[in-house]
C-alpha positions as a printed Julia matrix, in Angstrom:
105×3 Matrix{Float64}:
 -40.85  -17.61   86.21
 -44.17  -16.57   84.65
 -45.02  -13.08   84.75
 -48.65  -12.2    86.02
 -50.26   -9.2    83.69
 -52.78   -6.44   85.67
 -55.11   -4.56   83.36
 -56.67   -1.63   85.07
 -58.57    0.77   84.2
 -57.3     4.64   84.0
 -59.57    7.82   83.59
 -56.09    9.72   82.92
 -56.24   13.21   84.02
 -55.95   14.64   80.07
 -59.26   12.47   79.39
 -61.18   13.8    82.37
 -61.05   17.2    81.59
 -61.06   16.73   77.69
 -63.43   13.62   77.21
 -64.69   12.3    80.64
 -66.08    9.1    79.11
 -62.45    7.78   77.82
 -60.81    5.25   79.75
 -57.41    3.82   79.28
 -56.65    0.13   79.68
 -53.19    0.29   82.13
 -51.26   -2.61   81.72
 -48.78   -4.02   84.66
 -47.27   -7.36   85.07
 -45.03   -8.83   87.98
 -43.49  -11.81   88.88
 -44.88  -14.05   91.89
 -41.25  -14.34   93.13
 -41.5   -10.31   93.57
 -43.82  -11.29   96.6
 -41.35  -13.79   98.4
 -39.77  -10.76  100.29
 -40.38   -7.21  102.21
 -37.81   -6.06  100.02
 -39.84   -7.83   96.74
 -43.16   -6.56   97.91
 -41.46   -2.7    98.32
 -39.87   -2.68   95.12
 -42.91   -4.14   92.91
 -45.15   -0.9    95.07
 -42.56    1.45   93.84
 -43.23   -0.08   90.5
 -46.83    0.29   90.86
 -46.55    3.91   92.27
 -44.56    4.78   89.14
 -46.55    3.43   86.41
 -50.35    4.6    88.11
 -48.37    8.19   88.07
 -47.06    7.76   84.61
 -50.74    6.5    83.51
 -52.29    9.38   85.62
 -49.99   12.68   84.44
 -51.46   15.46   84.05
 -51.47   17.37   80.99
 -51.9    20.62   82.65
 -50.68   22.72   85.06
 -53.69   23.91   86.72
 -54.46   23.0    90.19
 -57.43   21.0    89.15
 -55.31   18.71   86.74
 -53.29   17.91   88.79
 -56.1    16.82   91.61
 -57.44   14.5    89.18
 -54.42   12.84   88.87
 -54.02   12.25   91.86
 -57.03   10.87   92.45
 -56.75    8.93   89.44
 -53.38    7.32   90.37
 -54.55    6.57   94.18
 -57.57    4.68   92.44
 -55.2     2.99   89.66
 -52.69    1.91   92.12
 -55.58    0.53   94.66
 -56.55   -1.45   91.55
 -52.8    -2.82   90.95
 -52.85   -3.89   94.33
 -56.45   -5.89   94.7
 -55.31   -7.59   91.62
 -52.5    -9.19   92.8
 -54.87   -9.79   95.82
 -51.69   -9.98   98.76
 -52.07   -9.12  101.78
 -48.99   -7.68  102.63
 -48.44   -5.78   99.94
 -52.19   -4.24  100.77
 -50.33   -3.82  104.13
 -47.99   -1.84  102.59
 -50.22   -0.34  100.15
 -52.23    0.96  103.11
 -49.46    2.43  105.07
 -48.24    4.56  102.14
 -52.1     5.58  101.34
 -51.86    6.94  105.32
 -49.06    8.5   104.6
 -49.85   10.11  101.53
 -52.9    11.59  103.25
 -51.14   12.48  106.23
 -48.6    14.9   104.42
 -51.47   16.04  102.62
 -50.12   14.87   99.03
């Protein structure tokens, strides 16, 4: 199967507060078989989830680092998802983004 490559755009946490005009290119590629399945679409999000954070870290441990990330990895992983452009795993990306909010993460 061909693998479909995602490049995003990450203002990682590090760059915000030391550079604000540097911007990553994030990388992500997945299989169109991943979205044949609930379990396929859950395991390429956890993917996604993982590599936005792992793009997104912050440097620091100040509260304010650590906000940006988070902001930056809700925007990079809302980025991974409209590029694959499915609907149900926006479904699921939606959900999670609710939940997220919700606990107040």
């Amino acid at each position: 199967m061909n693998a479909k490559m995602l490049a995003c755009t990450a203002i990682t946490a590090a760059s915000l507060i030391a550079a604000p005009a540097f911007a990553d290119q994030v990388k992500f590629s997945y299989k169109p078989f991943e979205l044949d399945s609930p379990a396929g679409i859950a395991s390429l999000y956890a993917r996604m989830e993982s590599r936005a954070e792992a793009a997104c870290a912050a440097r620091s441990p100040s509260i304010s680092a650590r906000r940006i990330a988070q902001e930056c990895t809700e925007k990079l992983l809302s980025e991974f998802v409209e590029g694959v452009g499915n609907g149900q795993l926006s479904a699921v990306h939606e959900a999670k983004s609710e939940e997220r909010y919700a606990l107040g993460d």
